[in-house]
SELOPA-171465 format. One record per residue: residue in one letter; x, y, z of N, C-alpha, C in turn. Coordinates in steps of 0.2 Angstrom, whole numbers, plus 5000, padded with zeros to 4 digits. Example, Ala and Ser with C-alpha at 12.3 -4.5 7.8 and 13.67 -1.06 7.14 Angstrom:
residues 2
+------+------+------+------+-------+-------+-------+------+------+------+
! type ! n.xx ! n.yy ! n.zz ! ca.xx ! ca.yy ! ca.zz ! c.xx ! c.yy ! c.zz !
+------+------+------+------+-------+-------+-------+------+------+------+
!    a ! 5066 ! 4972 ! 5039 !  5062 !  4978 !  5039 ! 5066 ! 4984 ! 5039 !
!    s ! 5064 ! 4989 ! 5035 !  5068 !  4995 !  5036 ! 5064 ! 5000 ! 5039 !
+------+------+------+------+-------+-------+-------+------+------+------+
***
This chain:
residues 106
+------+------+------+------+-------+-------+-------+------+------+------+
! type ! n.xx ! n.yy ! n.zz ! ca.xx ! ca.yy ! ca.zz ! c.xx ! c.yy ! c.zz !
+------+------+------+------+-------+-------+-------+------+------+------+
!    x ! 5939 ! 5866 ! 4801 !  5934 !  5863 !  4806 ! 5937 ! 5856 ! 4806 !
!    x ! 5936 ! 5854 ! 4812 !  5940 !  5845 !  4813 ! 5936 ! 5839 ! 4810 !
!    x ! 5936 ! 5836 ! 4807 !  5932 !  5832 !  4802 ! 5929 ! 5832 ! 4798 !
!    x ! 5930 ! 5839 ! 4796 !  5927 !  5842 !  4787 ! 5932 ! 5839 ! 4782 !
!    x ! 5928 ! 5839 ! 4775 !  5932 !  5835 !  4771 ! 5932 ! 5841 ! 4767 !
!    x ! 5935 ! 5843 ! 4761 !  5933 !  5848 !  4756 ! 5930 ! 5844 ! 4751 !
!    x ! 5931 ! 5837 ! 4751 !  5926 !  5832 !  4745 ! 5924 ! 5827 ! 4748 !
!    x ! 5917 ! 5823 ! 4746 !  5916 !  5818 !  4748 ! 5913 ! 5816 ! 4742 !
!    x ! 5915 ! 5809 ! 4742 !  5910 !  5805 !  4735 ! 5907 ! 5797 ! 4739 !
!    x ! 5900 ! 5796 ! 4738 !  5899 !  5791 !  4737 ! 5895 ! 5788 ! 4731 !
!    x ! 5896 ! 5784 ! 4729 !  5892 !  5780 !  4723 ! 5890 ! 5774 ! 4723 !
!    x ! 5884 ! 5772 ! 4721 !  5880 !  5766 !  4723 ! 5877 ! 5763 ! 4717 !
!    x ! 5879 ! 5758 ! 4714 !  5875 !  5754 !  4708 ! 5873 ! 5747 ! 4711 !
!    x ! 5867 ! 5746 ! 4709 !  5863 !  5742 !  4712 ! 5859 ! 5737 ! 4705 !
!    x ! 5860 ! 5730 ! 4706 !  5857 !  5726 !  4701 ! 5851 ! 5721 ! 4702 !
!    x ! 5845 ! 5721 ! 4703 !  5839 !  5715 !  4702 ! 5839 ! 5712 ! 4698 !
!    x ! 5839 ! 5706 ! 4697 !  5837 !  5702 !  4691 ! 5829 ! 5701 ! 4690 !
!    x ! 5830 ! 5700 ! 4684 !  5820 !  5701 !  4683 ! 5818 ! 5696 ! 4686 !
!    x ! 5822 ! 5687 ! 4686 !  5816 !  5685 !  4691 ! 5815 ! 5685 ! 4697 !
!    x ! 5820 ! 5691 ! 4701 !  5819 !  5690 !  4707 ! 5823 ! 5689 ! 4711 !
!    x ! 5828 ! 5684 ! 4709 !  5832 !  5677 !  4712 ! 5838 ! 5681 ! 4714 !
!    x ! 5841 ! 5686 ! 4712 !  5849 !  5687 !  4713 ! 5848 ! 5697 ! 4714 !
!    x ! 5850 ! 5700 ! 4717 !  5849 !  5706 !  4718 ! 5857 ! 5706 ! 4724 !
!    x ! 5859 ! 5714 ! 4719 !  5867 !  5714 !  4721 ! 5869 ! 5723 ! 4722 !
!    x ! 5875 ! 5725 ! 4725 !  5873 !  5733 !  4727 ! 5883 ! 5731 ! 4729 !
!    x ! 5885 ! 5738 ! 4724 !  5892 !  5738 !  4725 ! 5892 ! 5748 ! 4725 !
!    x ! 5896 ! 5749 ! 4731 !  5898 !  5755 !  4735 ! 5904 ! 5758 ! 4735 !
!    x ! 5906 ! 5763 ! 4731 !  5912 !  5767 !  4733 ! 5910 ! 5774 ! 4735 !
!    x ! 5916 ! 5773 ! 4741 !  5916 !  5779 !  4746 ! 5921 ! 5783 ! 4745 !
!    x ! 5925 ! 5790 ! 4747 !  5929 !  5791 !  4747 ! 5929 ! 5798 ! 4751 !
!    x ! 5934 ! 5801 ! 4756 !  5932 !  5808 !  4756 ! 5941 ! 5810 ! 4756 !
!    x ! 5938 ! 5818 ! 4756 !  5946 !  5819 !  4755 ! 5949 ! 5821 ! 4763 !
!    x ! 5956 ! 5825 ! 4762 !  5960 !  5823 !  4769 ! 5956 ! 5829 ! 4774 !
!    x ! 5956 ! 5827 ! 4779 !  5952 !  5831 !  4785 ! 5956 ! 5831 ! 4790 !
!    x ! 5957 ! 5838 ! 4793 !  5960 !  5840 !  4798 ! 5959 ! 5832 ! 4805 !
!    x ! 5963 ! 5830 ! 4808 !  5962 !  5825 !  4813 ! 5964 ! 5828 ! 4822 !
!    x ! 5968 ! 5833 ! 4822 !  5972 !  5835 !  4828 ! 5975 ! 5840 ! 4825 !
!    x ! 5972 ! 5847 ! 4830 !  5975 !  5853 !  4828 ! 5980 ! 5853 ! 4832 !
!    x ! 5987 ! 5856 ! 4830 !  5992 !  5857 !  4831 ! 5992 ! 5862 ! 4839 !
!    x ! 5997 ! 5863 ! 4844 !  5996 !  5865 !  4850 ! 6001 ! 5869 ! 4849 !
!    x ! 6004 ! 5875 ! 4852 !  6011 !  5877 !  4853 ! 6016 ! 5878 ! 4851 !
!    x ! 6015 ! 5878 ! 4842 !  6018 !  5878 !  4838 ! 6018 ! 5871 ! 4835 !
!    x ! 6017 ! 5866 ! 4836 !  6017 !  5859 !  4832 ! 6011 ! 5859 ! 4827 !
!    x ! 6014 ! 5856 ! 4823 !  6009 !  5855 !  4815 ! 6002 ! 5852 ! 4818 !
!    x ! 5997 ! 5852 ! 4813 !  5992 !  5850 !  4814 ! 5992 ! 5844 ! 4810 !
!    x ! 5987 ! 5836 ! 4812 !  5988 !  5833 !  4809 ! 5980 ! 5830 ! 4805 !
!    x ! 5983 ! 5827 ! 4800 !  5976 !  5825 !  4795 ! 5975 ! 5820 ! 4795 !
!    x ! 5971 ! 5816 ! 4791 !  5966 !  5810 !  4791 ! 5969 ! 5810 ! 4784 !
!    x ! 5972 ! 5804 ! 4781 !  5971 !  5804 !  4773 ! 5963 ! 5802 ! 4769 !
!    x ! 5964 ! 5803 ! 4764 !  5959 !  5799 !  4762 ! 5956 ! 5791 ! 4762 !
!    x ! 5951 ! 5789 ! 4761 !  5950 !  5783 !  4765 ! 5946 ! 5779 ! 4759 !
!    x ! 5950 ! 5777 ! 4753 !  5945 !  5773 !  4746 ! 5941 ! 5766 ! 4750 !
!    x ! 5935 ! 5767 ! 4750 !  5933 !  5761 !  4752 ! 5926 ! 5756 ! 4747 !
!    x ! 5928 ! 5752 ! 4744 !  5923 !  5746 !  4740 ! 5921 ! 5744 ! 4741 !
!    x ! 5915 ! 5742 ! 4742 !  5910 !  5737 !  4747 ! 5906 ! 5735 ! 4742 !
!    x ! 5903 ! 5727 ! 4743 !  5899 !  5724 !  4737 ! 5894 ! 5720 ! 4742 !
!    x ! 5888 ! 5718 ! 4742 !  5883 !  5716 !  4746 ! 5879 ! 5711 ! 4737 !
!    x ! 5880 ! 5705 ! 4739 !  5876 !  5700 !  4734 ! 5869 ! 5695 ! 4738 !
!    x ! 5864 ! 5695 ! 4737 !  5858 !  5693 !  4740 ! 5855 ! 5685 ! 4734 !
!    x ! 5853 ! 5681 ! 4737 !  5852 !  5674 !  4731 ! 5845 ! 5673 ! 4734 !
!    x ! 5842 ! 5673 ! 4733 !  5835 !  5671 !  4735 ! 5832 ! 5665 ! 4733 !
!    x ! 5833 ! 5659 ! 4734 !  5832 !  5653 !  4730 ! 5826 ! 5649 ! 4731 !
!    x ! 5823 ! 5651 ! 4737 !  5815 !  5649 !  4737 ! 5814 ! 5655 ! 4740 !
!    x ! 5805 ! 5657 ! 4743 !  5805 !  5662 !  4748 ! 5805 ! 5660 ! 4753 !
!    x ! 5807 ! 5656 ! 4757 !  5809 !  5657 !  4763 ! 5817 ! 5657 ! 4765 !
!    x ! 5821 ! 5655 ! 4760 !  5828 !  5656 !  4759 ! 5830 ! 5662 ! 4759 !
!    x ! 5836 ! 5665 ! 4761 !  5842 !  5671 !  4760 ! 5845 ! 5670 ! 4759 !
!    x ! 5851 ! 5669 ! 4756 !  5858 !  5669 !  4757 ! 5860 ! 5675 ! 4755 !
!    x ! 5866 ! 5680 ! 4759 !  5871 !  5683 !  4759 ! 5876 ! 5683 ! 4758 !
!    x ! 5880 ! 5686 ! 4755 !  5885 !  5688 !  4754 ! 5888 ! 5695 ! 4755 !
!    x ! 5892 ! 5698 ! 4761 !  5893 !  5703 !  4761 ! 5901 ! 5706 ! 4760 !
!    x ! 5905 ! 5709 ! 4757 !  5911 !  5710 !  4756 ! 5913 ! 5719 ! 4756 !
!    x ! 5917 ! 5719 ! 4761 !  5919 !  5726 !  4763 ! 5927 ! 5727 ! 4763 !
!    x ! 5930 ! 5733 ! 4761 !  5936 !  5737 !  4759 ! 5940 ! 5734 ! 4755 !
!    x ! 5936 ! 5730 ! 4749 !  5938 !  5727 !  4745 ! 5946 ! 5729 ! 4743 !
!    x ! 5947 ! 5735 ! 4740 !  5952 !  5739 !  4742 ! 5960 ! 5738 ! 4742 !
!    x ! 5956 ! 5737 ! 4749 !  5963 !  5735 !  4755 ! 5965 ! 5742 ! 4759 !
!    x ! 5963 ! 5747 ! 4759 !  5967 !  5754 !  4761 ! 5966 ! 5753 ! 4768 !
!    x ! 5973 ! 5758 ! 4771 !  5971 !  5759 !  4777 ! 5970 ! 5765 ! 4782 !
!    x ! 5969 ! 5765 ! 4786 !  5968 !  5774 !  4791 ! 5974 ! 5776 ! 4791 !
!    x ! 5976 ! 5784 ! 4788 !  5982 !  5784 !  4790 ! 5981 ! 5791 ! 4791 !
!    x ! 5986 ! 5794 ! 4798 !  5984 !  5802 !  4800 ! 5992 ! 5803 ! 4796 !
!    x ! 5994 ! 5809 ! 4794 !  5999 !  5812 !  4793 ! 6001 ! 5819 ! 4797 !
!    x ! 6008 ! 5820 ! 4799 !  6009 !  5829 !  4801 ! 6014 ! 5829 ! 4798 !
!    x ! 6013 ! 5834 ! 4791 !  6018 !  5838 !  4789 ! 6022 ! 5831 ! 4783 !
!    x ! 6017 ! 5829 ! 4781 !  6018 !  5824 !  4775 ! 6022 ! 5815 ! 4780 !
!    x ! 6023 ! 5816 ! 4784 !  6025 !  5812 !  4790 ! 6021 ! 5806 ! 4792 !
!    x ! 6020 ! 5801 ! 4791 !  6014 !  5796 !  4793 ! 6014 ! 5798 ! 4801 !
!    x ! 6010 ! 5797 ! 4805 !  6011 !  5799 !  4812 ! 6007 ! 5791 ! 4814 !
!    x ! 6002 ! 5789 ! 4812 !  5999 !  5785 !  4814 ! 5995 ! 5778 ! 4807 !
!    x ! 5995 ! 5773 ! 4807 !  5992 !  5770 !  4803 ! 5989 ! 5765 ! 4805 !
!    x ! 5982 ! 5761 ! 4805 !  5979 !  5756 !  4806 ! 5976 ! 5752 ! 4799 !
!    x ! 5979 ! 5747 ! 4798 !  5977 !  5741 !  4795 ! 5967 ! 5738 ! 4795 !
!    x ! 5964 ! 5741 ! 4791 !  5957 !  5739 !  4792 ! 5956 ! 5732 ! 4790 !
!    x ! 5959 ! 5730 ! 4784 !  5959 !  5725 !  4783 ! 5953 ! 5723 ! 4779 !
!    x ! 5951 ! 5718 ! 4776 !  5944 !  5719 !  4772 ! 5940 ! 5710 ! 4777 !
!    x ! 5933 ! 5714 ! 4774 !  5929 !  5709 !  4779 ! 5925 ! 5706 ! 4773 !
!    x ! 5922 ! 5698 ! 4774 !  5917 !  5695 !  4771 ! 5914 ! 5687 ! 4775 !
!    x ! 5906 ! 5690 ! 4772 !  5901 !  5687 !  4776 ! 5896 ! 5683 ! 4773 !
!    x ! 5898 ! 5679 ! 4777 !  5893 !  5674 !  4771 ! 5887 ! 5670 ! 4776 !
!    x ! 5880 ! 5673 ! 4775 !  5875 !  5672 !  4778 ! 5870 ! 5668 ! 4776 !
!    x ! 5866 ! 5664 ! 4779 !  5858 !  5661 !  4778 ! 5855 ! 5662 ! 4782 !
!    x ! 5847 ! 5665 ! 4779 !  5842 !  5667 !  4782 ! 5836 ! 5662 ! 4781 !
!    x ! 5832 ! 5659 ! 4785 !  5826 !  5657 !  4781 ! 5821 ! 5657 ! 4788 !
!    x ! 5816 ! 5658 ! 4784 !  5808 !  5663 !  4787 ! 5803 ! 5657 ! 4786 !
!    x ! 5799 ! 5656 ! 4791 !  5793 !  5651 !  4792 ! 5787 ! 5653 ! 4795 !
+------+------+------+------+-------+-------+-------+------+------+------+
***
């Protein structure tokens, strides 16, 4: 089936400080390789590899009406890669992202 993985893992550890002030949450993802493009007419069929992804979200709360954010994603570095017949056919560079936020509430 096209997009089925035979494994997926996600895992989440998440930290609060007792006094409230810092709460943080780091993410790994992974699934395994999934069919991408059935093969036509004899031509192979191609896959999806797998895709290790780390993600960390940091929150500061330094009064109550402050936020600050901190968002950081595909810590990593991996990137999309389709294969046919062990052959890269296609790759895109994700790239990693981070976001550095202020919220305040009145």
């Amino acid at each position: 089936m096209a997009g089925a993985s035979d494994y997926v893992v996600n895992m989440l550890v998440g930290y609060d400080s007792a006094d409230g002030n810092h709460s943080a949450a780091m993410s790994y993802n992974v699934f395994g390789e999934r069919l991408y493009l059935a093969g036509r007419l004899g031509s192979p069929d191609a896959f999806e590899q797998p895709f290790h992804s780390l993600d960390m979200t940091y929150f500061w709360y330094p009064t109550e009406e402050v936020t600050i954010k901190l968002k950081m994603q595909n810590l990593l570095g991996h990137s999309v890669k389709i294969e046919r017949e062990g052959v890269t056919v296609f790759e895109r560079e994700s790239g990693q992202t981070f976001a550095l936020s202020a919220e305040y509430k009145f």
